[in-house]
N, C-alpha and C positions, 0 to 999 in steps of 0.2 A: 573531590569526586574523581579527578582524574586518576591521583595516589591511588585510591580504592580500584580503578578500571585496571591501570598496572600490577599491580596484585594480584589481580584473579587473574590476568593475563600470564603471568608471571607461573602461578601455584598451578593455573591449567596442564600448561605446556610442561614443569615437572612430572605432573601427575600422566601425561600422555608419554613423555622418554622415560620416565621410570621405568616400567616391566620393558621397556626397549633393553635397557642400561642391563636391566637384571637376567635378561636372557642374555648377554651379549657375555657377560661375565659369566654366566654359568656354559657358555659356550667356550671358553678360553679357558674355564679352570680346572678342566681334565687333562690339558697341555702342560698347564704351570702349577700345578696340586703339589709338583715333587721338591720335598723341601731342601734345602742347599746341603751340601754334606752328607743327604740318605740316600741308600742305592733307589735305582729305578724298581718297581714292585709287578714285575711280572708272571701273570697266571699262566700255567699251562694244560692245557685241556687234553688227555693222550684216551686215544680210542682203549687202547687194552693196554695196560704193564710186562703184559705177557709176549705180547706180540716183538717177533726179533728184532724186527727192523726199527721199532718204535724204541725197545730198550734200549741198543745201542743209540738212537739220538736223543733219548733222555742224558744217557751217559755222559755225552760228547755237553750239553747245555751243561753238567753242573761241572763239570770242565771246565766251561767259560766260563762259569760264576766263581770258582774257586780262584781263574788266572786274573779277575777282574774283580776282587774282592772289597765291595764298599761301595760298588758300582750298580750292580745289579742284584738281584735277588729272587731267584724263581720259585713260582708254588706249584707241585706237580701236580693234579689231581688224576684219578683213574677210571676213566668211565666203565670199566669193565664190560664193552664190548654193548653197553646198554644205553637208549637214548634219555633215558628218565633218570638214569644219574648223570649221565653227561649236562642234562640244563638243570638238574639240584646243582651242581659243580659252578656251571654259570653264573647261576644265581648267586651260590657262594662269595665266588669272585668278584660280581658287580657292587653285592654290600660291603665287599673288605675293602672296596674304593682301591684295585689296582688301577698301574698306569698303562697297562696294556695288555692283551691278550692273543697267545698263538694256539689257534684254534684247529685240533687234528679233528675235523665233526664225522659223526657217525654217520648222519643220516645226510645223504648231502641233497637228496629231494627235498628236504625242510630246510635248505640253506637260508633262503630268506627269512624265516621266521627268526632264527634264531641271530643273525645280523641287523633283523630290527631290535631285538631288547638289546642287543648290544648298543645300538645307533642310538637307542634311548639312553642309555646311561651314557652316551658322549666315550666313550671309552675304543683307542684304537686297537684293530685286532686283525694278527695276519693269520688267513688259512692256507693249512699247509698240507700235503703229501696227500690228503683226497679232495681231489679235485670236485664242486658243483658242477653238476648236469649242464648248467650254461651262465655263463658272464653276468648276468642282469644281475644276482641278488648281490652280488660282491660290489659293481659298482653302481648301487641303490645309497652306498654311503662311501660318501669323500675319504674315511679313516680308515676304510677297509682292504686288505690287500691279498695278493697270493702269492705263497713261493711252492714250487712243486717241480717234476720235470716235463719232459715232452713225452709223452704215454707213448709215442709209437716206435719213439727209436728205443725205445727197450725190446719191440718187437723185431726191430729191425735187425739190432745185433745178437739178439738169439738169433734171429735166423739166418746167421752171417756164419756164427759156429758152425753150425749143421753144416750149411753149404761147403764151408770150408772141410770141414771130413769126411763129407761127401766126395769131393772134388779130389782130394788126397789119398781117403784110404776110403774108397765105397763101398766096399764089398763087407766091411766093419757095419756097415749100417745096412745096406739092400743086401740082407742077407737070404732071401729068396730069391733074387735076382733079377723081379722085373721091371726095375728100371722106373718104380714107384716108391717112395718112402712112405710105408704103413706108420702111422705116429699116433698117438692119445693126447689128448690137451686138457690141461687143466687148469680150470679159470677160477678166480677169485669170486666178487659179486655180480650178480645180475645189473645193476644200476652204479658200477663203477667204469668210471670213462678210462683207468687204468687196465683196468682189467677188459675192457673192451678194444681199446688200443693194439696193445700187447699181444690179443688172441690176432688181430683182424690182420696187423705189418709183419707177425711172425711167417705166417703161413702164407701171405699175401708175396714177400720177399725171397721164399723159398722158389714160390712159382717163376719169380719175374727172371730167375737166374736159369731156370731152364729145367728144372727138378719138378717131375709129375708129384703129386701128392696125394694120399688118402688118411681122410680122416676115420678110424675106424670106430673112437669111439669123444666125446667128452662129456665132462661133469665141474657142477658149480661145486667147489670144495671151501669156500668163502676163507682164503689166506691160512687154511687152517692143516696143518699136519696130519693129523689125526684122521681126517675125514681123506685126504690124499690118499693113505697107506689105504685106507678101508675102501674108496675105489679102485686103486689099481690092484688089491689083494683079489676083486669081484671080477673087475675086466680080464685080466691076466687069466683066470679060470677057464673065459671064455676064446679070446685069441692067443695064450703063450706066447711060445717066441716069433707070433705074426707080427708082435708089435715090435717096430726097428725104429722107435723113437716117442722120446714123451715131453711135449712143451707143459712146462708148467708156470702159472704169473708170478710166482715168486719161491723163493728158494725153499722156503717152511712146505711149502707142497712138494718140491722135487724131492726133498729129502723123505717127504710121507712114501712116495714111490720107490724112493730107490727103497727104504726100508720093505717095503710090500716084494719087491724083487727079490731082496733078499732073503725071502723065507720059498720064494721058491729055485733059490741057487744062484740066481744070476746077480750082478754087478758087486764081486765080492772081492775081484780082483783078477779075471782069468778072463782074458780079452777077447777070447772063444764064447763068454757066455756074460756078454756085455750088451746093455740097449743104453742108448745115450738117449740122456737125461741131461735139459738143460732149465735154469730157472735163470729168478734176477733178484737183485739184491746182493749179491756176493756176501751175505755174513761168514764170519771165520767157521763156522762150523761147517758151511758149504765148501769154502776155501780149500778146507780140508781134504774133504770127500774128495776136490776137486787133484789135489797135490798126487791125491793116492790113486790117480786113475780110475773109480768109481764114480765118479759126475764127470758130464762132458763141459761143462761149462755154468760159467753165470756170466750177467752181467751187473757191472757195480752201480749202485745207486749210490752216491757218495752223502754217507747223512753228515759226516765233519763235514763238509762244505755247505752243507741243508741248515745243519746247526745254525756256524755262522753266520749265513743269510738271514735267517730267521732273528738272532740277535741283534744284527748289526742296523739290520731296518727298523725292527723293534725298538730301539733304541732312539731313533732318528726321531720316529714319531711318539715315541711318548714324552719327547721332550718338543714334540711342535714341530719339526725342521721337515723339510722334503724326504719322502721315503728314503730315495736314494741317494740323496747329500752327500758327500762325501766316499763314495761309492764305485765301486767298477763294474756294477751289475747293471745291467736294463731290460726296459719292462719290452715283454714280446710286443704283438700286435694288438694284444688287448689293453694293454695301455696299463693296466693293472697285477702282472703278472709276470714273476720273475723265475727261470728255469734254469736248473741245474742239470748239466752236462750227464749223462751217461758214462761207463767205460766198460769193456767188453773186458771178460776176467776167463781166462785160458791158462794154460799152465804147456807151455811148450815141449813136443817132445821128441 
């Protein structure tokens, strides 16, 4: 009788740590899935293929996978700008049983939606370069992280530029003389905290130096060239050469402008019929513009160093270890979130 009492006592207590044991292991085996000798299987989720700044840090990751061959192994996907391929993409991803994901998301007011199906598949995954509305949905899971930079000092050092050629050569820019800078601004998305950033320390920094300012006109141009040239082609109509400066969130818009400039003569190279134009990102194509005296400025978003962050963490956590293990990076104030330096990109003369 008693044999029999330990038994069931015995077959109980399995049967109650069982689904314990089986959750516990299916919690530890999206860490240890990676088999000895295959690279790590990393997804990547990129807003658009198109977009500059996005291509050049694709570029730069299969860089690393090429210098790091056997190690790692990236899957690009292309959301095409769209949120309904971006979570067909996800979904992809989640059944091809990667070990991690760097997650560029479209929509970042749905950030927590789509950090639960991630949390549900156990699968760790850094958001990078668009920044969520606010901190909660990222850390709502343990495995979740960010790397991106600080949105304002990109406003800060645009508007360091200006200041500075203001201060130097003013008469290049208050070219009506009253001791106001007329300027146009051009913003990326309505619900980006970069793009919000960016507008609010440009113009904010401008002020605090002692430089009156007017905004004559802006426009949401959503990171997009196209739509750049085709406002300032419409504004320019309306104030010509009142406007003596154009903030724009990133360099793909500057260049829409100065291009829209250029069809009405100005920034072609004659310094007489110049309006400075500053963006961020410094891609080589702005870099350019920038060498030749046609752009006043950019500032650099360094994606090799965005890359590698993005790798190197990735890395850490798909194999378990502390994000930043082995590491010289740390996390700001949010405890989750790791930020890449700015650089102001001038060309001296």
């Amino acid at each position: 009788m008693k044999k029999i009492k330990k038994i069931l006592i015995i077959t109980i207590v399995v049967v109650m740590i069982r689904p314990i044991l089986i959750g516990v292991s299916q919690k530890v085996g999206a860490s240890l899935s990676i088999t000895e000798g295959e690279p790590v299987k990393v997804g990547v989720l990129l807003i658009d293929f198109t977009d500059d700044y996005i291509a050049l840090l694709r570029q730069d990751l299969e860089e690393i996978q090429k210098n790091n061959e056997g190690k790692v192994e990236f899957t690009f996907l292309d959301s095409k700008n769209n949120e309904v391929i971006q979570n067909d993409n996800l979904n992809t991803l989640i059944q091809n049983h990667v070990d991690a994901i760097l997650l560029n998301i479209i929509e970042v007011k749905n950030a927590q939606q789509v950090i639960n199906k991630i949390k549900e598949a156990n699968i760790p995954v850094i958001l990078f370069n668009r920044e969520p509305l606010a901190v909660e949905p990222i850390k709502s899971y343990e495995r979740a992280y960010y790397v991106g930079t600080d949105a304002k000092e990109a406003g800060i050092l645009q508007a360091k530029i200006l200041i500075d050629k203001w201060n130097t050569d003013k008469a290049a820019i208050d070219r009506n003389g009253d001791g106001i800078m007329q300027y146009i601004m051009l913003k990326g998305e309505k619900d980006n905290i970069e793009a919000k950033e960016r507008t609010k320390y440009s113009v904010l920094t401008i002020n605090n130096a002692g430089i009156k300012t007017e905004e004559l006109e802006s426009r949401f141009c959503d990171w997009n060239k196209k739509l750049a040239k085709e406002a300032i082609l419409s504004i320019f109509l309306k104030y010509g050469n009142g406007i003596e400066a154009i903030i724009a969130n990133n360099d793909s818009m500057a260049e829409g402008a100065i291009e829209a400039l250029q069809v009405y003569g100005y920034n072609k190279g004659d310094e007489r019929k110049n309006i400075s134009v500053v963006g961020v990102d410094a891609i080589p194509s702005a870099q350019e513009l920038i060498r030749k005296g046609i752009m006043e400025g950019s500032v650099l978003q360094d994606q090799k160093a965005m890359a590698e962050a993005l790798y190197t963490i990735g890395m850490n956590l798909a194999y378990g270890k502390k994000p930043l293990e082995g590491t010289n990076y740390k996390f700001d104030q949010t405890g989750i979130a790791v930020r890449i330096p700015y650089q102001e990109f001038i060309i001296n003369k």
